[in-house]
C-alpha positions in Angstrom: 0.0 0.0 0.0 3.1 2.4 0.6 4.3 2.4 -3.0 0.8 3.0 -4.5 0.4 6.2 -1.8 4.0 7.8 -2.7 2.8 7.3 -6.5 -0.4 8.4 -6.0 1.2 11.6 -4.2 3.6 12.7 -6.4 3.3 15.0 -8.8 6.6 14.4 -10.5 5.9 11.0 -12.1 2.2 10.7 -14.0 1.0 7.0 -12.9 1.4 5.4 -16.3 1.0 1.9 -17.2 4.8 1.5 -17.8 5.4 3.1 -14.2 3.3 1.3 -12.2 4.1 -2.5 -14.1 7.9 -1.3 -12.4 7.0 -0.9 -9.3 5.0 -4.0 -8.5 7.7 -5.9 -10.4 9.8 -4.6 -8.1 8.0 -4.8 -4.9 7.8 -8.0 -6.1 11.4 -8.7 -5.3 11.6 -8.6 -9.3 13.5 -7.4 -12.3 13.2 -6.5 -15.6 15.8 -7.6 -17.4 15.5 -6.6 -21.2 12.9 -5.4 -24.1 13.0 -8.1 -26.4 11.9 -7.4 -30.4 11.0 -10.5 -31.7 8.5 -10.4 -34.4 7.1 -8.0 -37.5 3.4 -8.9 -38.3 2.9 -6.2 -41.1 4.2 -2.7 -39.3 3.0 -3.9 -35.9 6.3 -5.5 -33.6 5.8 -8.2 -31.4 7.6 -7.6 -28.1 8.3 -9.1 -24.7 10.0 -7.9 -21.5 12.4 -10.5 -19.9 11.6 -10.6 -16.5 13.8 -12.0 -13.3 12.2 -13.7 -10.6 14.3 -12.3 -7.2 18.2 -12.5 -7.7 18.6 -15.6 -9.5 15.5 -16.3 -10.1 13.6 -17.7 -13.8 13.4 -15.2 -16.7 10.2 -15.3 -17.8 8.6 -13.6 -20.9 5.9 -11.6 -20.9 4.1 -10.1 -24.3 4.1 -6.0 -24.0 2.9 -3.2 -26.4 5.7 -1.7 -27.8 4.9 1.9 -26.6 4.9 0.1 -22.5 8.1 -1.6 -23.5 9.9 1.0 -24.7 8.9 3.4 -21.7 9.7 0.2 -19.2 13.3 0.3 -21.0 13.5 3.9 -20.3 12.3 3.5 -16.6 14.6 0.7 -15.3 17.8 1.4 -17.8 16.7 -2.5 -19.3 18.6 -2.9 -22.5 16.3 -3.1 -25.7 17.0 -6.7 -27.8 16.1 -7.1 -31.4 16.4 -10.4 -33.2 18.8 -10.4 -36.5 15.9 -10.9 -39.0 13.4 -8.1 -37.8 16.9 -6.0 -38.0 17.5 -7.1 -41.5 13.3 -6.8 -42.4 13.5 -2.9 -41.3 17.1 -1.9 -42.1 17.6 1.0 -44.3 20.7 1.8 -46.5 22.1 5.0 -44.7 24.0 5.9 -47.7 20.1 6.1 -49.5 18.9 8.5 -46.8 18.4 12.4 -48.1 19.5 14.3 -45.7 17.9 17.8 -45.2 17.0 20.4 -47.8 18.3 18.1 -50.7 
């Protein structure tokens, strides 16, 4: 109940989705470990968050919106993981890339 009343009190951080999904990880005894990228179903990206039961704990995966994952990355510092062939699905060419006013 104390970590929902400091949220709920401060006017700093807005309680978001993202936000909140870290703190009861982490009350938990939790950790999230990494953003993971795994899948491209037309323009829409599959994505999970590693997470890390205690210390040593099991990393289990759990299916996130990419807008929550990337905010949960920004939250807890959690590295963001994409697998090789999304990378090579979305690359671009930087050399093929106008740059501005040409």
């Amino acid at each position: 109940m104390m970590i929902l009343q400091m949220v709920l009190e401060s006017k700093a951080n807005p309680l978001t989705l993202p936000r909140i999904l870290c703190q009861v990880v982490d009350s938990l005894g939790g950790n999230i470990e990494a953003v993971l990228i795994h899948d491209l179903r037309g323009e829409d990206y599959g994505v999970k968050m590693a997470l890390r039961e205690g210390i040593q704990g099991e990393v289990k995966e759990v299916e996130v919106r990419p807008a929550d994952a990337i905010a949960i990355s920004h939250i807890t510092g959690a590295p963001i993981y994409a697998a090789n062939d999304i990378l090579e699905k979305v690359s671009v060419d930087a050399s093929k890339i106008k740059k501005g006013g040409e």
